[in-house]
N, C-alpha and C positions, 0 to 999 in steps of 0.2 A: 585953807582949801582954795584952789584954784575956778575959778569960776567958769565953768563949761557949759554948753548947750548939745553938748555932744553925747550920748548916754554910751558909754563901754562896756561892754562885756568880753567872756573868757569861754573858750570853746576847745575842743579835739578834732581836728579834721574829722574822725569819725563821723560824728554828730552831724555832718554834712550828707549824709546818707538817709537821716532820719530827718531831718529840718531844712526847711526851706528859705530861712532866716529873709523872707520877703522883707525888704524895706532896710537891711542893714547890707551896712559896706565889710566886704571878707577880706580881711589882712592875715596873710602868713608872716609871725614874728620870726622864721626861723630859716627864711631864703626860699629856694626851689619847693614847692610841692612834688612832692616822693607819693607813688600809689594814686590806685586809682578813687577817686571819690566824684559824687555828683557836686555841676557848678563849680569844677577846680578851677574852672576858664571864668573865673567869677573872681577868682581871689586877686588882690594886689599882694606884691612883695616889699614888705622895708627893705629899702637900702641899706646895705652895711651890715646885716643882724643873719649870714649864712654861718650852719652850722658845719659845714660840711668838713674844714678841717679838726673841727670840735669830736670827731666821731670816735678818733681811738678812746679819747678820756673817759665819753660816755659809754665806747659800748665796753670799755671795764669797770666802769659801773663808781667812778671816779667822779662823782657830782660835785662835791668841793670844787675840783679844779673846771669844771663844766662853768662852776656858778659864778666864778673869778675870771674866766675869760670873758661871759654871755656879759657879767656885769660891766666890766670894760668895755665893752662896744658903747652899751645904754651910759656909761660917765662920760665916754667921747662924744657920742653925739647930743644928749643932755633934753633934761625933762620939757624944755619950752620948746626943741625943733621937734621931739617927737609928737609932742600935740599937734605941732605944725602941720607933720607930714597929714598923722591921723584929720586931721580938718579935709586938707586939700585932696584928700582919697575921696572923702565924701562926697565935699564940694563935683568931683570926677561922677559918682553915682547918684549926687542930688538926692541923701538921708542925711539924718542927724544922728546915726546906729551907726555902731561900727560892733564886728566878732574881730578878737584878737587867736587867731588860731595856732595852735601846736600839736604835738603828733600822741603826748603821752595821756593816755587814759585812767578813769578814775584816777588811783594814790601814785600811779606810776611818775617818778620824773618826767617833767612838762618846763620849757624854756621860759610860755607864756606866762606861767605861775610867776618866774621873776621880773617878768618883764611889767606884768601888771601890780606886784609890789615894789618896785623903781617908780612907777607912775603914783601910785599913792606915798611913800616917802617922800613926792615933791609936791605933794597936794592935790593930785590931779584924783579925783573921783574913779573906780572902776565897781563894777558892780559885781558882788561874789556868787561864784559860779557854783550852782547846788551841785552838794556832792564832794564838794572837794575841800579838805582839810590842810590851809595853808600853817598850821604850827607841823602836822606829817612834813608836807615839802620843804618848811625850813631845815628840817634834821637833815634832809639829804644836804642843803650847803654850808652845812655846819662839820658835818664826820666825815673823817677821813678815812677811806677803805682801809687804806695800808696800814695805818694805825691800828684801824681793829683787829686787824690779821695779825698783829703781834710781831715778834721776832725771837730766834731762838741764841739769847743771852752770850752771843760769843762776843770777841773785843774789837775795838777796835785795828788793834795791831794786828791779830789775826787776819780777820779778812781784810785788813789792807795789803799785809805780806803775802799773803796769800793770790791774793789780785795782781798785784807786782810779779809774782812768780813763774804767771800765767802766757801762752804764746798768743801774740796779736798778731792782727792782722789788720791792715788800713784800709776803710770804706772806701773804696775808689771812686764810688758812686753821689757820694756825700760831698764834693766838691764846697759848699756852701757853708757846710759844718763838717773840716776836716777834723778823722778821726779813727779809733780804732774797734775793734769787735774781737771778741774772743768765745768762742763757740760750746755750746752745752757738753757734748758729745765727745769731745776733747779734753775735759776736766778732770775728766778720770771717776768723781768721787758722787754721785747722784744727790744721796745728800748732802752733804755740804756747798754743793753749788747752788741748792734750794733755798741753804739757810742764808748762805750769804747775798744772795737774791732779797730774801727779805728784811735781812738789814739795813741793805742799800733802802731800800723803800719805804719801811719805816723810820731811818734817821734820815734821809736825804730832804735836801732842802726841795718846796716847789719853785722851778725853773719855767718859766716861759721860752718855746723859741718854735716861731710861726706859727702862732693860732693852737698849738699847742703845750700842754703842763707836765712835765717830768719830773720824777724825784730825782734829786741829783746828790751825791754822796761823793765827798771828798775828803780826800786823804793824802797827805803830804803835796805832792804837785800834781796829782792829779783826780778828774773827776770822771764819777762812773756814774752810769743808769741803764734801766732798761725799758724795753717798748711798751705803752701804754695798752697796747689793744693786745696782750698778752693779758688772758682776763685774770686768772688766777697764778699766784706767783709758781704754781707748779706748770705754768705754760709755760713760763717763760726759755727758751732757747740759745739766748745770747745776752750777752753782756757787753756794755760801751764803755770806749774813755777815752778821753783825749788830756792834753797837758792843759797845765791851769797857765795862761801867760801872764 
């Protein structure tokens, strides 16, 4: 255990409506403060820990992949600078308190929940926040949505012949990740463009690229997926691919 003078706690923006948290220093783990709340003009921001490209994963409800990007930022910047920072905020407000705030309430998905178990893995003390059941919040970085959704037993040859057989069309737009798109509406077959939807998602690997996690499903030389903030796989619209180099 790391030796501090600092005493940490864990908080919901909410709670900033209802508490006045006199004498403590307010840090948002999660970037910009979103909505309105009292004493926002109070909070600091960590550097580096925006969630704002993180949105599609979360708002499909994809924590796994939320938990693996939030925790990446906290292994690059590492348990001794973030005490750092946390000191020298204080040091900024002249307390030895610090709230680590984030947006989700009660059992709901919250950033700060990992953020404040990264800090105790490295020994650093946080103090537990009533109310909130950190074995619940580990399930969410532990389960895979798409997993649980299942898929419906077809082969893989199929929906990769199947995929292959399909008319593309090249993201023009996508310069950065040249690629192709093939549209819901043009498949012809309602379900089975479902199911192979959820095959993709359930056998595809997690792919990182810019801040965000995609299932990525390959098959011969090429790889498919689809957009995360398509919440449920019966949203889903279109399908991607580009060549494997």
């Amino acid at each position: 255990m790391i030796n501090t003078d600092i005493e940490i706690v864990t908080a919901s923006f909410e709670s900033l409506n209802n508490k006045s948290y006199e004498g403590y220093t307010l840090v948002s783990v999660v970037g910009k403060v979103y909505g309105s709340f009292r004493n926002s003009e109070r909070v600091k921001k960590m550097v580096g820990f925006s969630i704002f490209r993180m949105y599609s994963n979360q708002r499909a409800g994809d924590f796994l992949a939320c938990n693996l990007l939030y925790r990446k930022k906290l292994e690059r910047k590492g348990a001794e600078r973030l005490l750092r920072d946390i000191r020298q905020f204080c040091e900024e407000e002249d307390t030895t308190k610090v709230v680590l705030l984030g947006y989700g309430q009660r059992d709901e998905f919250c950033y700060r929940h990992i953020f404040s178990d990264f800090l105790r893995a490295n020994g650093i003390p946080v103090k537990a926040e009533k109310g909130i059941d950190l074995i619940f919040q580990s399930k969410y970085w532990r389960e895979d949505i798409y997993k649980l959704r299942s898929h419906s037993n077809l082969t893989d040859q199929f929906v990769g012949d199947t995929l292959e057989s399909l008319e593309w069309t090249f993201a023009k737009t996508m310069s950065k990740n040249p690629h192709f798109y093939s549209i819901r509406e043009k498949f012809g077959n309602n379900s089975t463009f479902l199911q192979i939807v959820s095959h993709i998602r359930y056998f595809g690997d997690l792919v990182e690229f810019e801040d965000i996690i995609y299932r990525v499903w390959t098959y011969r030389n090429h790889s498919y997926w689809t957009i995360p903030s398509d919440l449920l796989n019966e949203d889903v619209y279109l399908i991607n691919r580009k060549i494997n180099l």
